[in-house]
Structures are given as structure tokens and as C-alpha cells.
C-alpha positions in Angstrom: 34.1 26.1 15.3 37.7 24.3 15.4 37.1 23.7 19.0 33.9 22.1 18.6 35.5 19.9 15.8 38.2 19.1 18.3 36.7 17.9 20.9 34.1 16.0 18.9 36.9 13.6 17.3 38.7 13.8 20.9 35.1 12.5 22.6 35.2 9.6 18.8 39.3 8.9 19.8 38.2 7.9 23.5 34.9 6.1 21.9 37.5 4.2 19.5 39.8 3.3 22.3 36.9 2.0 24.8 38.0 4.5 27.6 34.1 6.0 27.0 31.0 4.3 26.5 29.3 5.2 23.1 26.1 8.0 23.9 22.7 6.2 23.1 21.5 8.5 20.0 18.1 7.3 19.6 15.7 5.4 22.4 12.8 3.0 21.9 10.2 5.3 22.5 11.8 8.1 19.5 12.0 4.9 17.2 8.4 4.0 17.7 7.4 7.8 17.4 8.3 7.7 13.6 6.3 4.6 12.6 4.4 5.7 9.9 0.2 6.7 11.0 -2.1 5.5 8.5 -3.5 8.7 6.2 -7.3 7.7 5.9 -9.6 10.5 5.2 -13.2 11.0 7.2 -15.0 8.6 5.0 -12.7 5.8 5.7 -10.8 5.6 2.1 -7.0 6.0 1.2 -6.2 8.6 -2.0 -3.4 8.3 -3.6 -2.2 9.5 -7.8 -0.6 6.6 -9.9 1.1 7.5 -12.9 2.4 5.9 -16.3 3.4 7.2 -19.4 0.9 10.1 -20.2 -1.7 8.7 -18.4 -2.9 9.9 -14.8 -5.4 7.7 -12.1 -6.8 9.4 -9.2 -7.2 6.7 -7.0 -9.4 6.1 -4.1 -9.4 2.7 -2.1 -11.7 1.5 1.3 -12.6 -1.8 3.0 -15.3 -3.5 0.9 -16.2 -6.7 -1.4 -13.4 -6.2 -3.7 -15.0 -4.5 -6.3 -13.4 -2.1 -8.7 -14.5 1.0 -10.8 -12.9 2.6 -13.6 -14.4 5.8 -14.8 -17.9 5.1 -13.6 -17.5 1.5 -15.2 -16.8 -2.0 -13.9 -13.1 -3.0 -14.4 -13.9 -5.8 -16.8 -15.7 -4.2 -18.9 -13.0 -1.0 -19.0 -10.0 -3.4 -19.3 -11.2 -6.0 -21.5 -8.1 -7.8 -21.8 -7.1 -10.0 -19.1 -3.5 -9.2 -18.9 -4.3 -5.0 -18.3 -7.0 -6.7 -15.2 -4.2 -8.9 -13.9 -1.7 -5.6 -13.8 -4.5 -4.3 -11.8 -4.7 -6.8 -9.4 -0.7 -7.2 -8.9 -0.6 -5.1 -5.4 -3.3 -6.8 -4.0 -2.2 -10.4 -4.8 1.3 -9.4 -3.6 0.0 -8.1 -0.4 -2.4 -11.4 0.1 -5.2 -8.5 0.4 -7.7 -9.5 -2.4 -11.3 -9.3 -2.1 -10.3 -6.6 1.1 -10.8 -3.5 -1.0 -12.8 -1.7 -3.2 -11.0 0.4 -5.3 -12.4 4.0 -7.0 -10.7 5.6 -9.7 -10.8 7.9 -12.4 -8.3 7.9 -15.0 -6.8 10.4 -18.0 -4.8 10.4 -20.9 -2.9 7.7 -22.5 -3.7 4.6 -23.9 -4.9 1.4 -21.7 -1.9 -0.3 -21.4 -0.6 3.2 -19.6 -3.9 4.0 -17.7 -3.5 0.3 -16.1 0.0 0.9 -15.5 -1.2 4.1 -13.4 -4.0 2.8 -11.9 -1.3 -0.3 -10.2 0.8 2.6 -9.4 -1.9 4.3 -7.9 -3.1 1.3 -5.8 -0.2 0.9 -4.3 0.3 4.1 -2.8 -2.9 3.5 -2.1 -2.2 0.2 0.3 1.0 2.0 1.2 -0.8 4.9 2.8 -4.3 2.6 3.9 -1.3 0.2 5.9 2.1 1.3 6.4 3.6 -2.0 7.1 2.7 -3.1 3.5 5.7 -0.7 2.2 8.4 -3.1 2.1 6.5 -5.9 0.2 5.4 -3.3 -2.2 8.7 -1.4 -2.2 10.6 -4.7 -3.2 8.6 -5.2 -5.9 9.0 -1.9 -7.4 5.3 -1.0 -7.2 5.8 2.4 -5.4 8.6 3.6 -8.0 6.4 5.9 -10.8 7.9 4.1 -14.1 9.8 7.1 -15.6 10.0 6.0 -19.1 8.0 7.8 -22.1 8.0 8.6 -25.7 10.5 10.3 -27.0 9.9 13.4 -29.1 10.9 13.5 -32.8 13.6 15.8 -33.7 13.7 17.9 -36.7 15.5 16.4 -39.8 13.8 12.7 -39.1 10.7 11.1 -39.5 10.2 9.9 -36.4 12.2 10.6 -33.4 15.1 8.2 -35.2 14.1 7.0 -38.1 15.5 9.0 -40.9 13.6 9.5 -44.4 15.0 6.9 -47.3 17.3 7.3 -48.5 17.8 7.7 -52.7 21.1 8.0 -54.7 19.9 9.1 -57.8 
């Protein structure tokens, strides 16, 4: 083992000086083997799980009109404010891929504000996994990163997880 290690940071000492030429670790053809392969099932759709507080989205997304479903319903009539539709629409508008995809989803738990929230995170994975090269728009953004935060429990003692009961001095 101490031989090994030896001639290692010799072979780095000659490296360093310039008396050896530095070994090519990696060629063009190893680089281009780990470019990410598209993960489309048999029917032509990308799956993917987006989640957000308690709420869970099983998403499903494939090359159509642009139309999205939410539990069986249209997406404006599920999400009837406009702000919860535009959180939907985020990855795709980032992307410049709207009207490209219909998206499929069913979604659990939570309230709509978190089920939105999943069903973004969802779609993103989504486009992530439907075309690989989109993972650095979607990255920067912060659309692949599962927002961690959630309620926090109450503790025994309180009222709420902080609040404390009033207070009375007599």
C-alpha cells in the first residue's frame, strides 16, 4: 500500500515538474457515453412524483395540444385561482415549451396551494426526464429541488407549536 502511494505522488512530482505528460483520464467517446437517455415509457409519456408540503402529484406528461388534467378535471376549473394556474405553467414557460405538452396528473393530500406546488415539482422532473438538456434551465431555477419546508408539530405545554396560552396574574 505505501508503495503504491509512493509512486503515485512520485508519477504527480514528475507531472508537477513537466518531465511527464499528464495521462488523458477521460476520452470524448466515455464523455458522450454518460449523456443522459431520455426515460419515456411504451406509450410515449414521461412519469415523474412532485412533491410539496403534505401533498403528493403523480405526474404523467406526452407531446400534445397543451392540455392539462387534474384529477380527472380540466386545470381551470381545479385551480381556480390564477396565481396556483400560473405556478403550473412555470416549467413550461421557463423552458419556452408551452402548448408542447399535455400534462396528466393525479394529486393527494394537502391543500391547493401545496398540491400546485407538487404538481410544478412534478412537471419538472417530468421535462427533466422527457429532455435531458432542459436540466440546467430547470436546475437554475430551483424547479427540480422538492421544497423541504412543512408545518411544524405543536409541542406539549403550548397551544400551537409556539404560541403559549395567556397568560393571567391573578
Amino acid at each position: 500500500m505505501a508503495d503504491e502511494t509512493k509512486k503515485t505522488l512520485e508519477d504527480l512530482k514528475e507531472v508537477m515538474e513537466g518531465n511527464v505528460e499528464a495521462p488523458v483520464v477521460a476520452s470524448i467517446e466515455e464523455i458522450e457515453a454518460v449523456v443522459r437517455e431520455p426515460q419515456i415509457d411504451e406509450l410515449g409519456r414521461a412519469y415523474a412524483t412532485g412533491k410539496r408540503k403534505d401533498a403528493v402529484a403523480r405526474v404523467w406528461i406526452k407531446p400534445g395540444p397543451g392540455k392539462v388534467t387534474v384529477n380527472g378535471r380540466d386545470v381551470k376549473i381545479y385551480f381556480a385561482r390564477a396565481v396556483l394556474q400560473m405556478l403550473i405553467n412555470q416549467p413550461f414557460q421557463v423552458t419556452d415549451r408551452e402548448g408542447q405538452f399535455d400534462v396528466i396528473c393525479t394529486v393527494k393530500g394537502g391543500g391547493l396551494s401545496g398540491q400546485a406546488g407538487a404538481i410544478k415539482h412534478g412537471i419538472s422532473k417530468c421535462l427533466n426526464q422527457f429532455e435531458p438538456a432542459l436540466r440546467g434551465i430547470l436546475k437554475k431555477e430551483g424547479f427540480l429541488t422538492r421544497d423541504s419546508r412543512i408545518v411544524e408539530r405543536k409541542k406539549y405545554g403550548k397551544r400551537k407549536a409556539r404560541r403559549s396560552f395567556q397568560f393571567s396574574k391573578r
